[in-house]
N, C-alpha and C positions, 0 to 999 in steps of 0.2 A: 504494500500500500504506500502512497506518496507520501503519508504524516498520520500519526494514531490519529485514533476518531476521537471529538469530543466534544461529539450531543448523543445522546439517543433520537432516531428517527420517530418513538412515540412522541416524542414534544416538538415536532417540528412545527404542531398547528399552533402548540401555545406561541413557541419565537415571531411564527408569519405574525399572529392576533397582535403581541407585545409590541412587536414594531410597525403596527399600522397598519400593513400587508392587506389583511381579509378585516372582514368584520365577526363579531359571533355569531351573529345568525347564517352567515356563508360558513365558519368551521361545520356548525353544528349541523348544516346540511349535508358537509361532506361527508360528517363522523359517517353520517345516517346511510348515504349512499356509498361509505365504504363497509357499512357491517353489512348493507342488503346484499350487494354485490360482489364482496372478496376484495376488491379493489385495493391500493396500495391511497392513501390519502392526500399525497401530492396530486396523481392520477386524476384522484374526485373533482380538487378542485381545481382543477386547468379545464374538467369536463364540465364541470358551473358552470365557466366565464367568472370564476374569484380573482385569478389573477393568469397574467400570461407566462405559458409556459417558461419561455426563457428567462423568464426573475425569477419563477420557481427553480430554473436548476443553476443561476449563480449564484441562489439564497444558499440552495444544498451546498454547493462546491464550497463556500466559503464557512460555512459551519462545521463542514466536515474537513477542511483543511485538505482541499483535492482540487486538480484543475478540471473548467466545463470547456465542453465544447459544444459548438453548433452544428447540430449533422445537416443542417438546411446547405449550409456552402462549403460542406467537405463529400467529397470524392473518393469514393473506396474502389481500390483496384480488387479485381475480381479473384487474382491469384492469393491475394490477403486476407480475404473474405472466407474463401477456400482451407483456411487452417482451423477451422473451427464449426462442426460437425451444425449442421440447420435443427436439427431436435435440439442440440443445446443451447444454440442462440433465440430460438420461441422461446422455449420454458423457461430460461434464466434474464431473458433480454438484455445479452451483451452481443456487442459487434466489435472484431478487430477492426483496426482502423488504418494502422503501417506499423512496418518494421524495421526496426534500425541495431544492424546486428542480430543479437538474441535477445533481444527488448522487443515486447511485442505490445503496443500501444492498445487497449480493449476501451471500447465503449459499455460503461454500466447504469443501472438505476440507482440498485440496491450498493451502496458500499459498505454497508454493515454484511453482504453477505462473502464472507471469507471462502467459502464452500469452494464455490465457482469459480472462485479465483487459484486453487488449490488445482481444481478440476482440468482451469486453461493449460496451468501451467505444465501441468503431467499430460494433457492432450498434444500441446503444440512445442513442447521440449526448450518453451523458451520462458525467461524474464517476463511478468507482465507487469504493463503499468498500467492502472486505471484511470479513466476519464468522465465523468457525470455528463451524462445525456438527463436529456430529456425525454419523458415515457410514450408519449403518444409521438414524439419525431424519431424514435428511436425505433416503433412498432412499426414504422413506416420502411423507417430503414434497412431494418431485416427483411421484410418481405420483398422489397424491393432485389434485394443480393440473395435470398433465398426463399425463390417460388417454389407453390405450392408443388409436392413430390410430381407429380405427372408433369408439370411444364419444366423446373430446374432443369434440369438437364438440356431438355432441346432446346429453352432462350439462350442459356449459358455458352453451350459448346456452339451454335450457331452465330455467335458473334462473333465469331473466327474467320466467318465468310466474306464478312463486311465489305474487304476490300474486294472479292471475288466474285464473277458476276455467275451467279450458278448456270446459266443455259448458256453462256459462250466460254467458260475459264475453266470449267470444270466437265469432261468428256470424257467415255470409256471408250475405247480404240480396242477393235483389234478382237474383238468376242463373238462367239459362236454367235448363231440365231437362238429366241428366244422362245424354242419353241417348246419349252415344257411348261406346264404348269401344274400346279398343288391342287387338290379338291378343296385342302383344309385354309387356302389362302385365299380369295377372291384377286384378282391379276389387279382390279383397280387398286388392293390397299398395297400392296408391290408396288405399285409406281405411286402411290399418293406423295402427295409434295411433302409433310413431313418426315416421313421415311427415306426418301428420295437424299433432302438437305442435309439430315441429319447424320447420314453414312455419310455423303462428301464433305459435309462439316467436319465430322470425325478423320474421314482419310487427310484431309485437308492439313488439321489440327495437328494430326502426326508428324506429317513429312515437318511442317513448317515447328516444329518443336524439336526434329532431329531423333522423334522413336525408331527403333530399328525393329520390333515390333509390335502387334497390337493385337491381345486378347479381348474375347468376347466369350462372355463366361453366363451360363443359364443355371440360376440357384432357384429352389421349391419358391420365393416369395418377390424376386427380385430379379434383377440383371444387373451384371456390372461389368465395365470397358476399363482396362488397363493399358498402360503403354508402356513397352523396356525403353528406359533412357539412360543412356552410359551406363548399361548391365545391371540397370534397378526396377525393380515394377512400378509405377506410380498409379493411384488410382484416378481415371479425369472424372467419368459419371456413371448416373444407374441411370440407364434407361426406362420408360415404362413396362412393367412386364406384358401389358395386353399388347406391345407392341415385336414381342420377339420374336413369333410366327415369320411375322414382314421382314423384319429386319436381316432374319437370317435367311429367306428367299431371296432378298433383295441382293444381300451378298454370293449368292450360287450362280443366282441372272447374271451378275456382272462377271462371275469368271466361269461362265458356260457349265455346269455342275447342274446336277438330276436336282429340280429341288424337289422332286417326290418322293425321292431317296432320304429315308431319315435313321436308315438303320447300320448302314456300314460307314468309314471312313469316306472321306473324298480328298481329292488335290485336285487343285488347279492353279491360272493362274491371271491376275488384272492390269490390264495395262492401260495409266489415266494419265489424261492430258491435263495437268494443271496449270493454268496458263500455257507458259513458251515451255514450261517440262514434262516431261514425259518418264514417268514412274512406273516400274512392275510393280507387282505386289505378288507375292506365294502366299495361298491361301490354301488350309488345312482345318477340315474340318471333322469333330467326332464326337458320336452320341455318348453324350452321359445321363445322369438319371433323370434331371431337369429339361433336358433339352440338347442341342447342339454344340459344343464348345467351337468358335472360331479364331484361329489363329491366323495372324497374316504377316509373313515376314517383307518388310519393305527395303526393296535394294532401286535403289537412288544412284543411278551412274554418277548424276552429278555431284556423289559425296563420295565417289570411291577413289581414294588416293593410293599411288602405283607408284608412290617414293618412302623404301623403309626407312630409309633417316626421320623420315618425319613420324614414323611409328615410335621411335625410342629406343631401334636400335643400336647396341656398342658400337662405334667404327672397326673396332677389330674382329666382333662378330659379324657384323657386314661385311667383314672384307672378305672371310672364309667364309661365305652363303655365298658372295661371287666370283669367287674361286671355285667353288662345287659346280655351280650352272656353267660355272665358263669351259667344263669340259665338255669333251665328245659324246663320253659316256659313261654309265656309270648311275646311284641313284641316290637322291634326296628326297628325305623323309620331314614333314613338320605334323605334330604330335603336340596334342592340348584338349580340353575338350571340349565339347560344341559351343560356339559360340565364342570364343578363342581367336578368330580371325586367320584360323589358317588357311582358308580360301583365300583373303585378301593376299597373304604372305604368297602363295606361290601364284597367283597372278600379278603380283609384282616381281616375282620371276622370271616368270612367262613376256610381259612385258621388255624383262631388260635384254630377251635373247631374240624375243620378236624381229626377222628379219627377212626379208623377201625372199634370198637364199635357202632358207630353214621353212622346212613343214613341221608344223607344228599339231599334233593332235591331241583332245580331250576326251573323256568320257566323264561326266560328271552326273551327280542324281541329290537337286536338279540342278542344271545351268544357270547361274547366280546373273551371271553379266556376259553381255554379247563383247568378246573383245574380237576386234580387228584383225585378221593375220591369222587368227586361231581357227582352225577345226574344230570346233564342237559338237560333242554325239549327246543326245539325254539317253539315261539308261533308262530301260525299261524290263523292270523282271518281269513282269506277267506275262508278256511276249517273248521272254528267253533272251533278251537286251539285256545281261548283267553286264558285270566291270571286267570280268572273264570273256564275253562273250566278243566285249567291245576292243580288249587289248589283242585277240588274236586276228579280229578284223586291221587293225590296226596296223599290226607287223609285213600286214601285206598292199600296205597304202606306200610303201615307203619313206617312212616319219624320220625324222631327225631327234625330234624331241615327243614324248607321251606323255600326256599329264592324265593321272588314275586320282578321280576324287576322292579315295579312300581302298583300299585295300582290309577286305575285308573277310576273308577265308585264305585258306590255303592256296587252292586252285590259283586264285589272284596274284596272291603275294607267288606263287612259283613262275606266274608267266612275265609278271615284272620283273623277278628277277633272272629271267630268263634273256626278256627283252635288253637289262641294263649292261648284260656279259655280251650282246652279241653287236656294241655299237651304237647304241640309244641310249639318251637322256632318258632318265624316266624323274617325274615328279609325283609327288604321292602322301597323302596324311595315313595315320594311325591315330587311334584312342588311345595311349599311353600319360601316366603322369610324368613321365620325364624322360631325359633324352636316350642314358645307358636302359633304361626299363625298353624300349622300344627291340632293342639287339634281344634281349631276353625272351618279347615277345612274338620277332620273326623266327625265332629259333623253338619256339614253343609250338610254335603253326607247322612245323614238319621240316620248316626248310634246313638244309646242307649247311652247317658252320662254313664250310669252305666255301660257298656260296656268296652268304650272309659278308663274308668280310672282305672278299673280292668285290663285290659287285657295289657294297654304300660306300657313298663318297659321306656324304655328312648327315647329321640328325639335329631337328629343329624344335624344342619345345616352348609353346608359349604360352605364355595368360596376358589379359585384359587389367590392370588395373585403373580405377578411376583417380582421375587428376585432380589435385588441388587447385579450386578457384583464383585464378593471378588476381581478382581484384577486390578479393578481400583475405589475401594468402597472410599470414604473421606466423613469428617464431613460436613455438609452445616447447616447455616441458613436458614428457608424458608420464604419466599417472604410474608407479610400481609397477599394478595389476597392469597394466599396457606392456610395459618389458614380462612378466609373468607369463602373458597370454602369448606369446611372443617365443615364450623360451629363452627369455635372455634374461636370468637374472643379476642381482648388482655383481655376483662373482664373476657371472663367466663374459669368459673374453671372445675375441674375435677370432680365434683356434678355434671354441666351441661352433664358430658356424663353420666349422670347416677352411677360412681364408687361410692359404698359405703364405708365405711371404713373397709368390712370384707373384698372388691374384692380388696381395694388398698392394703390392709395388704398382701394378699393371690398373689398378681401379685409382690408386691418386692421380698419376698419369691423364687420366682420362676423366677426371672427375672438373667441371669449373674452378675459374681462377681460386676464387672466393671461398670455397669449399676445398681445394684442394691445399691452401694454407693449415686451414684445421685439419686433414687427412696425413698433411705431410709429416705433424709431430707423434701421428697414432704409433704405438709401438704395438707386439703382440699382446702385452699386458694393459693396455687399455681400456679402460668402460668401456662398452657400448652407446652408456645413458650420457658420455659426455661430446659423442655426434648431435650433430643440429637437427631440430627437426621441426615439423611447422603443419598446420593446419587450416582449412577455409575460416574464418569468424560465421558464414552467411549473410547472403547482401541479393540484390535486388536481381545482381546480374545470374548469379544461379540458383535463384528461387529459394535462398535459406539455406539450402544443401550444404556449402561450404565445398562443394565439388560439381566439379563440369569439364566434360569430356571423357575421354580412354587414352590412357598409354601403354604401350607393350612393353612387358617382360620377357626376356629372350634369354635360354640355355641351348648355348648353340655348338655340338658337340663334332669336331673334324676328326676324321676314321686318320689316325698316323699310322704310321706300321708297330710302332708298339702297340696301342688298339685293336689293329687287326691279330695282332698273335694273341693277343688276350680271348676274342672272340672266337679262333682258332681252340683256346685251351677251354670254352665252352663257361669262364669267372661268370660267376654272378652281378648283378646290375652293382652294386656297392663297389665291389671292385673295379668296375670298369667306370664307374663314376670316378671315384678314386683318382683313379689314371689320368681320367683327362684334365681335376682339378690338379694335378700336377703337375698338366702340361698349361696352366694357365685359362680354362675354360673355369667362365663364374659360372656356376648352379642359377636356377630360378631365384633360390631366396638373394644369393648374390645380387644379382642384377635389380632384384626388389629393392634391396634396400641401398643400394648405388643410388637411385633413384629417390629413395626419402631424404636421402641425406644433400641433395640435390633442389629439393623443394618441390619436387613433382608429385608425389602423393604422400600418404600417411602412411604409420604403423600399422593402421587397422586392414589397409588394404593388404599388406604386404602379408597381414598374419590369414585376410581371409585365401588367399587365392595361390599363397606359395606353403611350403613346409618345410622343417631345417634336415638337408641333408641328412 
């Protein structure tokens, strides 16, 4: 609270009466029409005409030692509004207002009611500081920022459109005929214009907020639309439930899919003209107990970047990922798990060998991005179109380079590695957690050691972590339990993450000027706790989060010949991890925390998505 209290709100009518304010026959009206009706007694008498509101709530403010505001000429942004659940702002009548930091300004009546204030601040994980509104301009206000459940959602999320003119800026391209139709849906409520707006609104909303993608989730009483943004779910709206039928035909119409079919999976896919851009969208659909679930991944050529430097990786690991593609032949593996960016990574590959001389072939399941130059096949297993099927098509096209969107059986991995001994590039992911785990797991698939350590040139492992906000970044200490969770506690040193003294030499080197002064006096005996470290505050430009964006973490593992005799001697993944941090390859966590101590993410990312050697 801004300053103890020091009235009780029961005597607010005597103070009005004492100091002129009302007269008693105007209290004693109100007392009467606040017992009849519940009402709070300011409330009453603003609804007399005893006095006007706004001297009622700078009487409050100044008895109760708080500042007022006037919601008639303040403007609430919608995202701010959004931190604070609409059953709780009716029933308590508060409104946030702005955010500055983790101060989050709320609009109240009651400021004797501490409850709520307790409530915000465990809801919206921030500071609140209260403000006295007015009752009946403040009942105005919530409704206003939170319409009644059936409209919230479609005024809110349609306001996105504003600038978009929906019959010329907004277009599907490129989709089957619409010739199925539902029993259970009338074709008019499919095309009615709220349903219509409301999905372009939403597609709209995505792209132009950078989700990469968008659930549509059917629960027994509700619906609710999430969006992944920089590997997070966030929730935008609940749509009407009487409107899910529509909503989910509306989306099968646009990417040609049975919408009579409500019992098996489907895939497809949307490609929308918004404005001058033209977006695919993968859309994946599957019955649950509720209804449909819709997933639709959105790939935006025009965000797909084809330069790893700008992902985060080391220059030295960059320089052996192009040293691997710059041979003949031979095969590189990148290994993470979904949703990891290892498609980006070897079409950044692909890219940098792209050349008129060079055929280049794919098989991918599905084709993420049309790139230029490239042969791309979609696999189709239902047809006998597998990754097997496609690489020995392949061998007889005359390719220079194959890129296999995943190798996933035996069969696969033996004709990749087949292809990579006989003169071909091969490019290829696996599911493994790290890079030595990969050798472990081709060799578990059946294949030949001798094989296995001939034929890979290098192995790729990578994660996603989220970035620190640059414009509201600051230094922090972090909390005990932060090194605890971490594994790093106040004894152990930087042995315990495994750094040798060629990887701590080889990460000063390469680490910023500014950071590499502190790096330079680290001995082995060093804290961990006395590296720099920093976090977002939250601020306007990433929505509170204190994070925005993705950078890549990269364990980037080159096959030497002492590796390959290792591989030959059939060592274990430790071992062979071992080896190559010996020969100056950082690990995940490495390269994680290069990066915290760099300014580019936090501890926390580093502890969710890496693990210590």
């Amino acid at each position: 609270m801004a300053a103890p209290l020091s009235v009780s709100p029961a005597r607010i009518g005597d103070l009005l009466l004492a100091e002129g304010r009302i007269t008693r026959e105007q209290l004693d009206r109100a007392v009467a029409e606040q017992r009849a009706h519940g009402t709070r007694l300011g409330y009453a008498l603003v609804r007399l005409g005893a006095l006007p509101e706004n001297d009622l709530t700078v009487f409050t403010a100044r008895q109760f030692g708080m500042p007022a505001v006037d919601l008639s000429t303040f403007e609430v942004d919608p995202k701010i509004a959004a931190l604070v659940p609409a059953d709780l702002a009716r029933t308590h009548r508060v409104l946030p207002l702005k955010r500055d930091g983790r101060t989050l300004t709320v609009a109240i009546v009651d400021p004797t009611n501490l409850g709520v204030i307790e409530d915000l601040k465990f809801i919206t994980r921030c500071d609140i500081f209260p403000v006295i509104a007015g009752e009946l301009t403040l009942a105005a206000a919530i409704d206003r920022h939170y319409p009644a459940r059936d409209e919230a959602p479609t005024s809110a999320l349609l306001s996105a459109l504003e600038a978009v003119d929906v019959e010329t800026d907004i277009e599907v391209v490129g989709v089957g005929a619409e010739e199925a139709a539902s029993a259970a849906v009338p074709s008019g409520e499919i095309d009615d214009a709220p349903v219509v707006k409301l999905i372009n609104a939403l597609l709209f909303d995505a792209v132009r907020r950078g989700a990469s993608d968008i659930h549509f989730e059917c629960f027994e009483h509700e619906l609710r639309v999430r969006f992944r943004i920089d590997g997070a779910l966030v929730e935008v709206m609940k749509p009407p439930k009487r409107l899910q039928p529509a909503l989910i035909s509306r989306f099968k119409i646009m990417a040609a899919l049975n919408i009579a079919e409500r019992r098996v999976p489907q895939d497809g896919r949307i490609r929308l003209k918004l404005g001058p851009q033209v977006i695919d969208f993968r859309i994946a659909t599957l019955p649950t107990l509720f209804g449909e679930k819709v997933v639709l991944r959105i790939l935006d050529k025009g965000n797909l970047t084809l330069e790893l430097e700008r992902f985060g990786i080391e220059p030295r690991a960059e320089q052996a990922l192009m040293d691997a593609i710059a041979n003949p032949y031979g095969m590189v593996l990148v290994t993470g798990p979904t949703g990891s960016g290892k498609t980006t990574t070897l079409y950044s590959c692909l890219s940098k060998v792209n050349a008129v001389e060079t055929n280049i072939m794919s098989a991918e399941d599905p084709v993420e991005y049309n790139l230029y130059g490239v042969n791309q096949v979609q696999v189709r297993t239902e047809i006998g179109m597998t990754f097997a099927a496609a690489l020995r098509a392949f061998l007889r096209q005359d390719p220079n380079i194959i890129m296999v969107g995943e190798i996933r059986d035996p069969e696969t991995g033996g004709i990749a590695i087949k292809a990579a001994l006989t003169g071909h590039l091969v490019l290829s992911t696996l599911h493994t957690n790290s890079a030595a785990e990969t050798v472990t797991r081709l060799l578990d698939m059946g294949l030949e050691p001798f094989n296995v350590s001939s034929a890979l040139n290098l192995v790729v492992s990578q994660r996603l972590l989220r970035r620190i906000c640059t414009a509201c970044k600051e230094a922090v200490v972090p909390e005990p339990l932060e090194f605890e969770a971490a594994r790093i506690g106040v004894e152990t040193t930087l042995r315990d993450l495994r750094f040798t003294e060629a990887a701590l030499r080889d990460l000063v080197a390469r680490a910023p000027r500014e950071v590499a002064a502190q790096l330079g006096s680290v001995t082995l005996d060093t804290r961990v706790r006395e590296m720099p470290y920093f976090r977002g505050r939250g601020c306007e430009t990433c929505g509170g989060a204190g994070m925005k964006g993705r950078q890549g973490a990269y364990e980037v593992m080159a096959l030497t010949p002492a590796l390959r005799k290792l591989i030959l001697q059939q060592v274990g993944a430790a071992d062979l991890r071992d080896a190559a941090v010996a020969d100056g390859m950082l690990t995940l966590r490495m390269d994680a925390l290069l990066k915290v101590w760099k300014g580019i993410t936090t501890l926390d990312q580093v502890v969710r998505e890496t693990r210590v050697a």
